[in-house]
PLY file of the C-alpha trace (Angstrom):
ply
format ascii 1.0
element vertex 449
property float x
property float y
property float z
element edge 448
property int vertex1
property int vertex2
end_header
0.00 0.00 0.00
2.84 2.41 0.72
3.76 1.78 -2.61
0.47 2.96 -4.19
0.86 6.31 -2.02
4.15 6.97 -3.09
2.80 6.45 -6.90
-0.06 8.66 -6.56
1.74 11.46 -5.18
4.54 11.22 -7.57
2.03 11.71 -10.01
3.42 15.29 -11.06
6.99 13.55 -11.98
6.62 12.49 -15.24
6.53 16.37 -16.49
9.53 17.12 -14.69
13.13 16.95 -15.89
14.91 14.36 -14.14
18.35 13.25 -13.91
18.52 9.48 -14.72
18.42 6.73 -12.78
21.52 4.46 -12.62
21.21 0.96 -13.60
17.35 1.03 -14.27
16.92 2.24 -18.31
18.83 0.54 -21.08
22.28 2.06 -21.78
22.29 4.99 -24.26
24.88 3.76 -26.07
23.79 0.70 -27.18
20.26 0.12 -25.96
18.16 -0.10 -29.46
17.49 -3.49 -31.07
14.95 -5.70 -32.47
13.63 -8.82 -31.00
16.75 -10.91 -31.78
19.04 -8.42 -30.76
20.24 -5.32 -28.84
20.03 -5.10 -24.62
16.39 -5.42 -23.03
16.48 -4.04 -19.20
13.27 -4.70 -16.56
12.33 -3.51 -13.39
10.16 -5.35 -10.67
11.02 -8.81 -11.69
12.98 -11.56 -9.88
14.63 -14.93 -10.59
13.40 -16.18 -7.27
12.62 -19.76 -7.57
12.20 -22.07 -10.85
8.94 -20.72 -12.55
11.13 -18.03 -13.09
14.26 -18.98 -14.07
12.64 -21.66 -16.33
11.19 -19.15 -18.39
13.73 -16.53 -18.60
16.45 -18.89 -19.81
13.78 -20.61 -22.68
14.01 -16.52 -23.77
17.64 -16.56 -23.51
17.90 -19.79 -25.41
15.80 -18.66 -28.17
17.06 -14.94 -28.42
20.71 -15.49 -27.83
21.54 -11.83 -29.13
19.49 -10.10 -26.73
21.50 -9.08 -24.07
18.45 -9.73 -20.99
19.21 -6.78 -18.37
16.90 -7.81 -15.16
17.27 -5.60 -12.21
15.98 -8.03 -9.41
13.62 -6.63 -6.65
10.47 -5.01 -6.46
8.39 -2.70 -8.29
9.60 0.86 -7.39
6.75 3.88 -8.04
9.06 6.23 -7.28
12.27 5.12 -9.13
9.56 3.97 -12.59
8.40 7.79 -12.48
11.60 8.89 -12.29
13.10 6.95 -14.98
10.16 7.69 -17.35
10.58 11.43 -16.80
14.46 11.38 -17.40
13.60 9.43 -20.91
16.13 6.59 -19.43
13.06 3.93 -18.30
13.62 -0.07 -18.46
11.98 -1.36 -21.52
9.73 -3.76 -19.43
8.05 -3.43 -16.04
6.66 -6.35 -14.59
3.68 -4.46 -11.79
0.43 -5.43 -10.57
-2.37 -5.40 -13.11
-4.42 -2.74 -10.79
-2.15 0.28 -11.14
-2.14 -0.56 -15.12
-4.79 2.04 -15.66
-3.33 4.47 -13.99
0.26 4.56 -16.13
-1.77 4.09 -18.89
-3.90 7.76 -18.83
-0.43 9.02 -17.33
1.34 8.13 -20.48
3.92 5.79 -18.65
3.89 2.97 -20.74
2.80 1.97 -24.62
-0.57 0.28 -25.93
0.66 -2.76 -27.11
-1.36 -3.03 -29.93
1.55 -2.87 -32.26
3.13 -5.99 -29.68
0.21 -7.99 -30.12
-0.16 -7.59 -33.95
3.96 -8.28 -34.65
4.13 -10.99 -32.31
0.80 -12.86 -32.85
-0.07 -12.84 -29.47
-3.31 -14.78 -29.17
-5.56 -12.43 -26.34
-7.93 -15.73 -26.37
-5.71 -17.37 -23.99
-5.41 -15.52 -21.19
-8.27 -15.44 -18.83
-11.16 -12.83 -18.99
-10.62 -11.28 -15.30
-6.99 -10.73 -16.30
-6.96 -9.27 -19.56
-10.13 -6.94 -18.50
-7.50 -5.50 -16.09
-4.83 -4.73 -18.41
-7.31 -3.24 -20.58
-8.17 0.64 -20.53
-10.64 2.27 -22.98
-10.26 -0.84 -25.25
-6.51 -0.64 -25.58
-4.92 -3.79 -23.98
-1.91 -2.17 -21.45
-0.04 -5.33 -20.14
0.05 -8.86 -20.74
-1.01 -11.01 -17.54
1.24 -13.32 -15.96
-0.05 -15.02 -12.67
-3.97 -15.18 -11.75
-4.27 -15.35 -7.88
-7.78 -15.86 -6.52
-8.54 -16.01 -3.14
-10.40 -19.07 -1.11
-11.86 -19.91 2.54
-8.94 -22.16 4.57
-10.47 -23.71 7.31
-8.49 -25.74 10.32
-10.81 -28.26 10.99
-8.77 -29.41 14.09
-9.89 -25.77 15.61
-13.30 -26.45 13.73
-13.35 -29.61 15.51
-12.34 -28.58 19.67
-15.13 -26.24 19.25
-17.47 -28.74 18.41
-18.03 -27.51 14.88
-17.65 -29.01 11.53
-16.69 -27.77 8.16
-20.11 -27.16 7.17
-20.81 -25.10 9.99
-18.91 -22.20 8.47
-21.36 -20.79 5.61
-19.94 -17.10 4.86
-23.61 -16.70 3.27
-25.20 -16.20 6.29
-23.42 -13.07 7.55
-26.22 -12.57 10.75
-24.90 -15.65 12.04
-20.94 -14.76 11.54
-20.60 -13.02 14.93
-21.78 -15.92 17.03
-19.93 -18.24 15.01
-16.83 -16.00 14.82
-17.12 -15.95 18.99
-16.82 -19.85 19.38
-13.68 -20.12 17.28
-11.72 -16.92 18.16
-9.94 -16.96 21.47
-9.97 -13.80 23.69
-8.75 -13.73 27.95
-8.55 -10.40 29.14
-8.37 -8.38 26.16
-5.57 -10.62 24.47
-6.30 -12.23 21.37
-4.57 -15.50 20.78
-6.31 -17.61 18.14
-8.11 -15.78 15.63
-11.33 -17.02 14.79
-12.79 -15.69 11.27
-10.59 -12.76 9.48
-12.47 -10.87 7.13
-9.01 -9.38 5.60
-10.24 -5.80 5.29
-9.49 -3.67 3.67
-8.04 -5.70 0.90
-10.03 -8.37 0.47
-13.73 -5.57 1.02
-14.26 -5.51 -2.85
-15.14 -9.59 -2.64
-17.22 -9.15 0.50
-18.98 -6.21 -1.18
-19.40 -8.07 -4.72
-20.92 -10.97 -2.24
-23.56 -8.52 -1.59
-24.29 -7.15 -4.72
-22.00 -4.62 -5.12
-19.11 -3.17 -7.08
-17.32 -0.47 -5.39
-16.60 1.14 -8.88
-18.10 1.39 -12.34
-17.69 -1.37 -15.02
-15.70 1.50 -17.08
-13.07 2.71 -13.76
-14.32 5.88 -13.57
-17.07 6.30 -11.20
-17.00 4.91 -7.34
-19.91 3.25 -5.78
-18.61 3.67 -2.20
-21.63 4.97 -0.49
-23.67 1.91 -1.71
-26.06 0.85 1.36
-24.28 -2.71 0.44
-20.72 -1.63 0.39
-21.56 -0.48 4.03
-23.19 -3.35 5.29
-20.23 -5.18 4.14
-17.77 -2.82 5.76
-19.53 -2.84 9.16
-19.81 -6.93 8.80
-16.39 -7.04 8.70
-15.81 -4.50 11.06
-17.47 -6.43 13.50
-15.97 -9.82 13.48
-12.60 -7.74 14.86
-14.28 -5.58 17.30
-14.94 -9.15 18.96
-11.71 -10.09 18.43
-10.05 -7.28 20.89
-10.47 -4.22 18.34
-8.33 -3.63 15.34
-5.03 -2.86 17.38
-4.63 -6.40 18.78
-6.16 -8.11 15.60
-3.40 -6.91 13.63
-0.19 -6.99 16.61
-1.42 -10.81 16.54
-2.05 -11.27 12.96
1.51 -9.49 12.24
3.15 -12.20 13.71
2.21 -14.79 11.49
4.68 -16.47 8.90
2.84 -18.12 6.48
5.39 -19.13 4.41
7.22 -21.62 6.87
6.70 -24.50 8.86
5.72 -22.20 12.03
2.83 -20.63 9.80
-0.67 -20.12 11.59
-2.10 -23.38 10.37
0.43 -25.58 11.97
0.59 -23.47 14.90
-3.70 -23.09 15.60
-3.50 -19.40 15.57
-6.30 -19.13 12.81
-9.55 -21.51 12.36
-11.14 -19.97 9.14
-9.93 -17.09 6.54
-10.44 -15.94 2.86
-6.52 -16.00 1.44
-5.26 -16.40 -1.93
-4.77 -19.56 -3.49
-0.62 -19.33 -3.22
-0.46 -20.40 0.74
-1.77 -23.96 -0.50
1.43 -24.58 -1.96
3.17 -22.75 0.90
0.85 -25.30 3.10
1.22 -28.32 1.01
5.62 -27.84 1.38
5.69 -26.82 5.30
2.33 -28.36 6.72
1.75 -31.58 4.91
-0.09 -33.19 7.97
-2.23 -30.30 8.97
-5.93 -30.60 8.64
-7.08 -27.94 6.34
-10.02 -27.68 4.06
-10.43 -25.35 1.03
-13.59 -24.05 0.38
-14.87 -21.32 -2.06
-15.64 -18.15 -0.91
-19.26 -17.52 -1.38
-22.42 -14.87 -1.87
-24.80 -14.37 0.19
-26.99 -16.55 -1.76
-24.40 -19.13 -1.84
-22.98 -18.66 -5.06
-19.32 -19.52 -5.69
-17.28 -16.10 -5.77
-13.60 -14.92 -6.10
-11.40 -11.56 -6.72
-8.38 -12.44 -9.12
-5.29 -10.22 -9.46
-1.64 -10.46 -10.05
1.39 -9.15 -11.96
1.47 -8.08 -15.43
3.89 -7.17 -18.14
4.25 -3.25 -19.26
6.18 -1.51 -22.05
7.31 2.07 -21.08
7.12 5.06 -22.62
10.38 5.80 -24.58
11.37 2.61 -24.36
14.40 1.73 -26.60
14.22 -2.23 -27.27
10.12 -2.71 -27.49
10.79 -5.37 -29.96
12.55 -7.91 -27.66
10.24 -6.61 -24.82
7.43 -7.74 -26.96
8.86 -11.00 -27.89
9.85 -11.72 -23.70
6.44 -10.96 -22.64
5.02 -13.40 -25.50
7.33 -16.47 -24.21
6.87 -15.39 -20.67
3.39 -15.97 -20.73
3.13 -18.73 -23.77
1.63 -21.93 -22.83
4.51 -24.10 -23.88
6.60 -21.98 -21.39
4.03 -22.07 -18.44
4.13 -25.70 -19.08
7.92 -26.05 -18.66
7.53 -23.85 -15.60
4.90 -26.20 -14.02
7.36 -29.40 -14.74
10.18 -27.58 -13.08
8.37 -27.13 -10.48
6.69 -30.04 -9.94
10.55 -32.32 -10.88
11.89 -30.08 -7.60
8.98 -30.97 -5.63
9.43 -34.63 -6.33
13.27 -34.75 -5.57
12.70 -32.61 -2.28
9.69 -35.20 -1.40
7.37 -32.81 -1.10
3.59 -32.44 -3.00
3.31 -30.78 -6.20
-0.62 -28.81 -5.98
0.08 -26.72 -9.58
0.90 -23.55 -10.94
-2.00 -20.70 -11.50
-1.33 -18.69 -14.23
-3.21 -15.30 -16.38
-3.36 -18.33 -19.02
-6.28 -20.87 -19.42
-4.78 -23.07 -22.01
-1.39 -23.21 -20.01
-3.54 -23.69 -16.75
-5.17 -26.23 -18.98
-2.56 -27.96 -19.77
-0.53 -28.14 -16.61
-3.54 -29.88 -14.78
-4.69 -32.25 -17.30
-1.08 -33.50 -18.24
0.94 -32.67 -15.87
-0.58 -32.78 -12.14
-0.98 -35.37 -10.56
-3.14 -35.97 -7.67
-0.93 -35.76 -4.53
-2.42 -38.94 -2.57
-3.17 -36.48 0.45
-7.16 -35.51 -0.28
-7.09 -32.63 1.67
-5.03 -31.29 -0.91
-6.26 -32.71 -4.07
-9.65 -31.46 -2.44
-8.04 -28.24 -2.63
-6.62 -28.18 -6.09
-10.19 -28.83 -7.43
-11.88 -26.21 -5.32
-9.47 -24.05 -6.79
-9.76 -24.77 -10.47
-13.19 -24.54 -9.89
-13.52 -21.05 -8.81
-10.89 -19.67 -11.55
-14.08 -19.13 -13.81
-16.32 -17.39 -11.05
-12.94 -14.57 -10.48
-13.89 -11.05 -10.99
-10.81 -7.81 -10.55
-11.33 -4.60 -9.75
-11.66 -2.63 -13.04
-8.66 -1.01 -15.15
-9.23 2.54 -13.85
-7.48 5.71 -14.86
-7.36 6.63 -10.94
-6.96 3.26 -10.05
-3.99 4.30 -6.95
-5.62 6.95 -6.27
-9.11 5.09 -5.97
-7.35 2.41 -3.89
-5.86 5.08 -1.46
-9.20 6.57 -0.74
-11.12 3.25 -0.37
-8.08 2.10 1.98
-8.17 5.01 4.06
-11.80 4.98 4.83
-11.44 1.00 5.79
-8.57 2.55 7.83
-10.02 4.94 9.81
-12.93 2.59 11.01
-10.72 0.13 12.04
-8.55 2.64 14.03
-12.31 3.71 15.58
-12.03 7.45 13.91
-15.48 6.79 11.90
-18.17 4.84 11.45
-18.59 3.04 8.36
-20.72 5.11 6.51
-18.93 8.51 7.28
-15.75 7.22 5.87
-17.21 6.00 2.93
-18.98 9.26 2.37
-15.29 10.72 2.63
-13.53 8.08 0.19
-16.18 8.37 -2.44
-16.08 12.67 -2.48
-11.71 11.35 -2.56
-12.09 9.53 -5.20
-14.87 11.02 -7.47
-12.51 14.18 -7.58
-9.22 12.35 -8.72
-11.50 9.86 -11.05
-12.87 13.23 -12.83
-9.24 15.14 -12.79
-7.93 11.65 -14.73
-10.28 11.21 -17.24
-10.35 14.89 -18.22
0 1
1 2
2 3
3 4
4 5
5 6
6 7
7 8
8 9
9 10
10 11
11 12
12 13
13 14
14 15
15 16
16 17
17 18
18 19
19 20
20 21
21 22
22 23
23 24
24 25
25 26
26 27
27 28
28 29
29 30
30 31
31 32
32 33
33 34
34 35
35 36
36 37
37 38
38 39
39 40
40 41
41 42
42 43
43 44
44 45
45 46
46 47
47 48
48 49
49 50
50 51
51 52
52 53
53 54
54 55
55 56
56 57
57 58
58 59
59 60
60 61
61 62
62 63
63 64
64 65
65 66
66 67
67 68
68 69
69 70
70 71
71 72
72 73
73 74
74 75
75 76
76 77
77 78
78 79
79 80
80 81
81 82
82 83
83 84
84 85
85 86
86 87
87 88
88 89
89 90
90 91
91 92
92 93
93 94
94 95
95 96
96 97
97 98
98 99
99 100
100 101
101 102
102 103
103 104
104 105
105 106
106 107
107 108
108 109
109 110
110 111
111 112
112 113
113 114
114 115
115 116
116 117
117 118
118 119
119 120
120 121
121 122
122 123
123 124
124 125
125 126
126 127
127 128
128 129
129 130
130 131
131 132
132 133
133 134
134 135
135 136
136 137
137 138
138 139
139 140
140 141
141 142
142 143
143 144
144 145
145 146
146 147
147 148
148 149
149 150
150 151
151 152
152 153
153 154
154 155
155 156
156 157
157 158
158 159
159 160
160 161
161 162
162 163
163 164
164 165
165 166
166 167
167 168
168 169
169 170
170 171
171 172
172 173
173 174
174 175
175 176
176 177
177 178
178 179
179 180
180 181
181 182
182 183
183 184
184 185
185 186
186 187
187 188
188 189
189 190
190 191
191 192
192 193
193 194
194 195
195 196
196 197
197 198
198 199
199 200
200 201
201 202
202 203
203 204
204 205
205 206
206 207
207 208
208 209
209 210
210 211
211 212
212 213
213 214
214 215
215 216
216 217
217 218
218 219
219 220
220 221
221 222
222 223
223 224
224 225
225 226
226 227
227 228
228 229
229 230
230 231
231 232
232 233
233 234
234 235
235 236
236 237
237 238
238 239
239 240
240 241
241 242
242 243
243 244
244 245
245 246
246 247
247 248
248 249
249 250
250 251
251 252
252 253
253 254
254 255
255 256
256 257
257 258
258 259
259 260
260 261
261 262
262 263
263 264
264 265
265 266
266 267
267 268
268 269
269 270
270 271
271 272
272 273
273 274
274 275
275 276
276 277
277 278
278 279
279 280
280 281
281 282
282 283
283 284
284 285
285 286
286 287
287 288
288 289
289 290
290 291
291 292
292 293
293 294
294 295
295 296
296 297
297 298
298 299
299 300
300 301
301 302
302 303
303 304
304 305
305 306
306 307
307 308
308 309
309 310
310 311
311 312
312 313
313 314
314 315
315 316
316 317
317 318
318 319
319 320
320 321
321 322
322 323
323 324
324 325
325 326
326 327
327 328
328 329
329 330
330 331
331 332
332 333
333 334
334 335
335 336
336 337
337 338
338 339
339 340
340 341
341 342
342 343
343 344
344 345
345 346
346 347
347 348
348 349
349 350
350 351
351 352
352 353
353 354
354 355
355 356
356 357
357 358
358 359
359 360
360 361
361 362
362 363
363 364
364 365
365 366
366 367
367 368
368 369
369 370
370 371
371 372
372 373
373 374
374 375
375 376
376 377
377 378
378 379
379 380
380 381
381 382
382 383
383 384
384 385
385 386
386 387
387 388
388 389
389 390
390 391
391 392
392 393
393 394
394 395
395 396
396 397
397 398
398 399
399 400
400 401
401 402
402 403
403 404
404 405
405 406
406 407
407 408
408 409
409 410
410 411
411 412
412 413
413 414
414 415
415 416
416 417
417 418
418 419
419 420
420 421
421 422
422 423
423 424
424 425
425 426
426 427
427 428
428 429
429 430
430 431
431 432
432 433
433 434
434 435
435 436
436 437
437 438
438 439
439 440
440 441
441 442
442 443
443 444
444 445
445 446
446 447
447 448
């Protein structure tokens, strides 16, 4: 979130002069090419583990005179803006799909119109959510790379002390949330210990809202529906299930704590029983937590329904970029089925070696996502997780994302504020939505001027 508030008030950069930013753009000297030559420089990206590295060396095998520049880390607002302004930006920027928008009315990075046409980059593949995201005014932005989608994990160990079974936790019902969240949660004298439901506000609000029948913004990005009776019922549902929990300030000390990518994560240590998280900690889960008894379940409507939020990462082209060829040919492979696929067996090979079970790879591609499950997964033997995978797959198709806006930070820092301030007890629910949608109406109407 920082991030987004450093981006939105960096806004005014890209019409200043700036000096350039070392080690970020391509080198002046010799930075032009085409797609089989010439250096090609990114920002945001990371050769972390071997869905990575997989694909970037099937681009270096198949453009061996590209000279592949990738500055490791994350996405920098501050340093991108900079190195746009200066006219010294990396050719590619790898960011999430929700601040597309955004760069796009800014001027930041290309339509890739041209990119799609040259390389014959089939749009079909990649799934509907995604590609909606990248897509502003009917120009396609970024190419998606990862779909994340979030679930319900349940500890039905927890589930089961309190006398309670899986079943017994319908998110549907919201009336009957607080009595239910008051068996699970654990609370002596004001300290919180064991949380019982999280309703992972205020990032995870736009699901709970669309549960109720509401989008907190316009099809288009450009008008906010935050005063929206439903938006506020939501807000004050979830506001409640932490008041119970010892108020916002101990919810989150406790919740801080957690490490959910290791073998001391809250599932294997009973600090959580039930919470909507995306669909990445089953793998996490699946590596450190083998034996622990979790359940997957979708997150639902309040009629029931199957319902998820997808987001992730995509692929940009900047502004004044000086090797869009080869950045257009990278983002094809990067997100090509054959090379998703080669990621997936990587991945599933070093799970195999290490012992451990392989539960897939979730990509912004349905025929790679396709392909990886019907070929190359194999059910793990442990049905709690092959349960899992399934409930997964299933709910790829019922994903919505937050629209490509032209505010979209700036729409996300008012929204996030007003979730804020309730928790913090400075307003009541409707009062700071009031607030966030006068907050974001204003910068909404000054971006699509």
């Amino acid at each position: 979130m920082s991030r987004i508030l450093r981006a939105t008030a960096l806004a005014g950069v890209l019409a200043l002069a700036v000096s350039g930013c070392g080690g970020v753009g391509g080198d002046d000297g010799g930075g032009g090419g085409t797609a089989t030559s010439g250096t090609l420089t990114t920002m945001g990206f990371g050769l972390s583990d071997e869905i990575a590295t997989t694909r970037v060396d099937a681009f270096k095998r198949d453009h061996p005179g590209v000279d592949l520049k990738i500055t490791e880390g994350a996405f920098d607002e501050q340093q991108f803006l900079s190195a746009v302004a200066s006219g010294n930006p990396p050719d590619l920027v790898y960011m999430d799909r929700k601040l597309i928008g955004t760069y796009a009315k800014r001027g930041s990075i290309q339509p890739l119109t041209d990119c799609v046409e040259k390389q014959d980059i089939d749009l079909a593949q990649y799934r509907p959510a995604a590609k909606d995201q990248v897509t502003l005014d009917g120009t396609v932005y970024g190419i998606p790379e990862f779909s994340s989608v979030r679930v319900v994990y349940l500890n039905e160990a927890l589930l089961r002390q309190a006398g309670l079974t899986v079943d017994d936790v319908d998110l549907a019902d919201w009336a009957a949330l607080p009595a239910l969240n008051t068996k699970l949660a654990k609370v002596s004298g004001g300290r919180l210990s064991r949380i019982g439901i999280d309703p992972k506000i205020p990032e995870f609000l736009p699901m709970w809202a669309k549960a109720n029948g509401a989008d907190m913004i316009s099809a288009d990005g450009t008008k906010p529906n935050l005063t929206d009776p439903k938006v506020v019922e939501a807000l004050t549902t979830g506001l409640k299930l932490i008041q119970d929990q010892g108020g916002f300030g101990r919810f989150k000390s406790f919740r801080d704590t957690f490490d959910f990518f290791g073998a001391e994560n809250p599932l294997a240590k009973s600090q959580i029983v039930a919470w909507p998280m995306e669909e990445w900690f089953l793998n996490q889960a699946a590596k450190n937590s083998p034996k622990a008894e979790l359940v997957v379940k979708p997150f639902v409507d309040r009629q029931g329904k199957p319902l998820t939020m997808s987001s992730g990462q995509a692929w940009v082209i900047t502004k004044g970029a000086k090797n869009p060829d080869a950045a257009c040919a990278f983002v094809k492979q990067m997100t090509a089925t054959e090379t998703w696929v080669a990621a997936a067996k990587a991945r599933a090979d070093a799970r195999k070696a290490a012992g451990q079970p392989f539960t897939g790879v979730w990509t912004g591609n349905l025929n790679a996502d396709n392909k990886i499950f019907d070929e190359l997964y194999q059910p793990t033997g442990n049905k709690r997780f092959d349960d899992a995978v399934a409930t997964i797959r299933s709910v790829q198709d019922a994903a919505f994302a937050m629209p490509a806006s032209p505010a979209g930070a700036e729409f996300d820092k008012a929204s996030y504020d007003a979730v804020n301030r309730v928790l913090a007890g400075q307003a009541q629910p409707a009062e700071a939505l009031a607030r966030a949608q006068q907050e974001a109406t204003a910068a909404l109407d000054e971006a699509s001027k």
